[in-house]
N, C-alpha and C positions, 0 to 999 in steps of 0.2 A: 885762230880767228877765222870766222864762215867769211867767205866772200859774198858780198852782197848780190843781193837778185837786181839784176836791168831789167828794166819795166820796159815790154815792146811798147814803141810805139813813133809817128812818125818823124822822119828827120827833123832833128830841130834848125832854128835859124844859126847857132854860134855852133853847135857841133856837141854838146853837151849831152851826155845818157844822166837820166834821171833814175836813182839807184833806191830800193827799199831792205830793210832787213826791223829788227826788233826794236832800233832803236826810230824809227821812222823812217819820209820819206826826203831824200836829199834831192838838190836843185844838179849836180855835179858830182864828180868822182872828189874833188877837190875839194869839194864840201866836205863829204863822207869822211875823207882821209885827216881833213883838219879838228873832227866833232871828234876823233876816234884818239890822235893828240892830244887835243884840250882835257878830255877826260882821262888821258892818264897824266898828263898837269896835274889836276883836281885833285885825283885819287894821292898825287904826290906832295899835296901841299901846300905849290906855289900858286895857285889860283881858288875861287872859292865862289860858288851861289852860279857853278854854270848854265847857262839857259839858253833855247834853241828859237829860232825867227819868232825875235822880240818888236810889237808894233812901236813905232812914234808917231803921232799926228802931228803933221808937220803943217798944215792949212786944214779947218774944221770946214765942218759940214757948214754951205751956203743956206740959208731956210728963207721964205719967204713971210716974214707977219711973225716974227719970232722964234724961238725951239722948238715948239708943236709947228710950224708952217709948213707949208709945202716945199719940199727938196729942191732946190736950185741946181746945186751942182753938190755931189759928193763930197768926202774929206779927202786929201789925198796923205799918205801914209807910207813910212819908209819903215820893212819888216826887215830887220837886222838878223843876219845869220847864228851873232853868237853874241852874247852879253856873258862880261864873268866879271870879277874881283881880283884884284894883283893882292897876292898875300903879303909881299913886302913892302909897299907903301899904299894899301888899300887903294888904289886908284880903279873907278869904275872902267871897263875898257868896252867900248860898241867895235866889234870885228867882224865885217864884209870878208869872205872867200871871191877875189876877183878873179873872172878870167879877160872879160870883156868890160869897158868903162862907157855906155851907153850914154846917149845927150839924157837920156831920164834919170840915172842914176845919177851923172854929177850935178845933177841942180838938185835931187833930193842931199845930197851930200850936201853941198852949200845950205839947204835950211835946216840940214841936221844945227849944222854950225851956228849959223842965223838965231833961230827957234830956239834952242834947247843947249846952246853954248857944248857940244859936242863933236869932238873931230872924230870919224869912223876912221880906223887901222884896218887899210888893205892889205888881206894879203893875196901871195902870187904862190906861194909854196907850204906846203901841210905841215912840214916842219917849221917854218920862221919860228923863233925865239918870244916869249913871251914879251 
């Protein structure tokens, strides 16, 4: 396997390199390493329909004077690292790669739950266990 290319660029805030190679661009090494997992999952079997930063709207576009009005305030929107399917009790599965758990991330987590009746599966490691 090619090791992927780090993208120069300036230090970020949490300490994170943002990595690119054929199959896109990753947010982390940890991302990288858990997309690269999942799809030998996939190819194995136990998962199925994998997908990469999947959107949910979690609060819709404010408008003023109806759906054509003038924009109030934007939607806000929580893009999910990895969406797949559990082959052995088809369970949909939303899974965030965390390093860092941000005051923004856990309130979008909370309307995942709220909104859309969905608990997002943290993980911390590229191997965890489906």
């Amino acid at each position: 396997m090619r090791k992927p290319r780090v993208i120069y660029q300036p230090a970020r805030k949490y300490g994170n390199a943002r990595l690119r190679n054929k199959d896109g661009e990753f947010d982390s090494g940890l991302e990288y390493c858990r997309w690269i997992f999942l799809k030998d999952e996939e190819k194995a079997g136990r998962i199925s329909g994998l997908r990469r930063q999947v959107p949910f709207e979690l609060v819709p576009a404010q408008r003023d004077g109806g759906p054509k009005g003038r924009l109030l305030e934007r939607p806000v929107t929580y893009v999910a690292d990895f969406v797949y399917t559990r082959t052995a009790d088809g369970a949909r599965v939303v899974e965030d790669a965390k390093g860092v758990r941000t005051a923004a991330y856990v309130i979008k987590r909370k309307l995942m739950l709220r909104v859309h009746g969905i608990r997002i599966r943290e993980v911390e490691g590229a191997g965890e266990k489906i």
